[in-house]
N, C-alpha and C positions, 0 to 999 in steps of 0.2 A: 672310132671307139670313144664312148664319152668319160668322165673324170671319173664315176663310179667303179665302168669295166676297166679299165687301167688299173685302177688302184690293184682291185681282185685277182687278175689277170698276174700282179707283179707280185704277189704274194705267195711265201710257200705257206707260213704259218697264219692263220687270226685266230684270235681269242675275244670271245666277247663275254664282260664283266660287266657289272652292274649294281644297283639295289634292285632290291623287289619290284617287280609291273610297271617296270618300262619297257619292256618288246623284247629283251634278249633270246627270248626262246621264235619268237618270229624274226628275228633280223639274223639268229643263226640259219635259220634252215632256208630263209631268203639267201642267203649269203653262200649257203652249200649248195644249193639247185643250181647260182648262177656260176660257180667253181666250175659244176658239171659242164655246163654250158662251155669252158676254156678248156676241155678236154683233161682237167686237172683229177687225180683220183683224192677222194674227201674219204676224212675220218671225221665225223662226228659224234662228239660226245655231253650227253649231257650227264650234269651233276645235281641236276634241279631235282630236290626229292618230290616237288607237285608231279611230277610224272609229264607234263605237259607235250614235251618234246616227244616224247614215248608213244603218249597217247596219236600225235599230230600225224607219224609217220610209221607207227602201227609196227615198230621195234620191240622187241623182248630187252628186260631188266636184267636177265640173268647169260645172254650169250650175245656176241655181235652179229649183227644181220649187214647181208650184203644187198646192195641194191643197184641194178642197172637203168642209169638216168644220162640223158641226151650222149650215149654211147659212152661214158664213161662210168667207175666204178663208185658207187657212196657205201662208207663202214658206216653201220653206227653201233651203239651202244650206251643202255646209261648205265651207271655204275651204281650200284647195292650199295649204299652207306653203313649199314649196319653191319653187311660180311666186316666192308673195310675197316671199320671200325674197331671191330672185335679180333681180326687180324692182326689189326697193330697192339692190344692191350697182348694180345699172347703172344705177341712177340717183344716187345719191348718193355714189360711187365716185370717187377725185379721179383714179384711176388703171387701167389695163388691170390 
C-alpha cells in the first residue's frame, strides 16, 4: 500500500477546504471512490452552491442519495443554502 492509500485508509474523517478552482470538488469525490475501495462507508457532502459535485455524481440537492460502489456504501448530499439560511434567521431572529 503506497503513502496515498495509507493515509485514506487510516482516516475516519477528511475534509477538504479551499479557495475557489483548485480541485476540491475532484480530489473529494477522488478521495470518496478510493474510501470505497477500503471498504470504508462515505458521507459526502457538498456545500459548493456551483452544483458541481451534484452535477459530477448525478445526486439531488434536496434528499441524500445512496450509492453502492466497490461493495461499499457512499451517502451523499449537497445542502440548500438558502433553506439553511433562512432556518437560521427564523430561528435565531429576535425579530419579524
Amino acid at each position: 500500500m503506497n503513502t496515498y492509500e495509507q493515509f485514506i485508509a487510516d482516516k475516519k474523517t477528511l475534509f477538504v477546504l479551499g479557495p475557489g478552482g483548485v480541485g476540491k470538488t475532484t480530489c473529494s469525490f477522488a478521495l470518496a471512490v478510493k474510501a470505497t475501495q477500503f471498504k470504508k462507508s462515505v458521507g459526502l457532502i457538498s456545500i459548493d452552491p456551483a452544483k458541481r459535485l451534484a452535477d459530477a455524481m448525478g445526486f439531488s440537492q434536496k434528499e441524500m442519495t445512496e450509492h453502492q460502489l466497490n461493495g461499499s456504501r457512499l451517502t451523499s448530499i449537497m445542502l440548500d443554502h438558502q433553506k439553511i439560511f433562512d432556518q437560521m434567521v427564523i430561528k435565531y431572529a429576535e425579530s419579524p
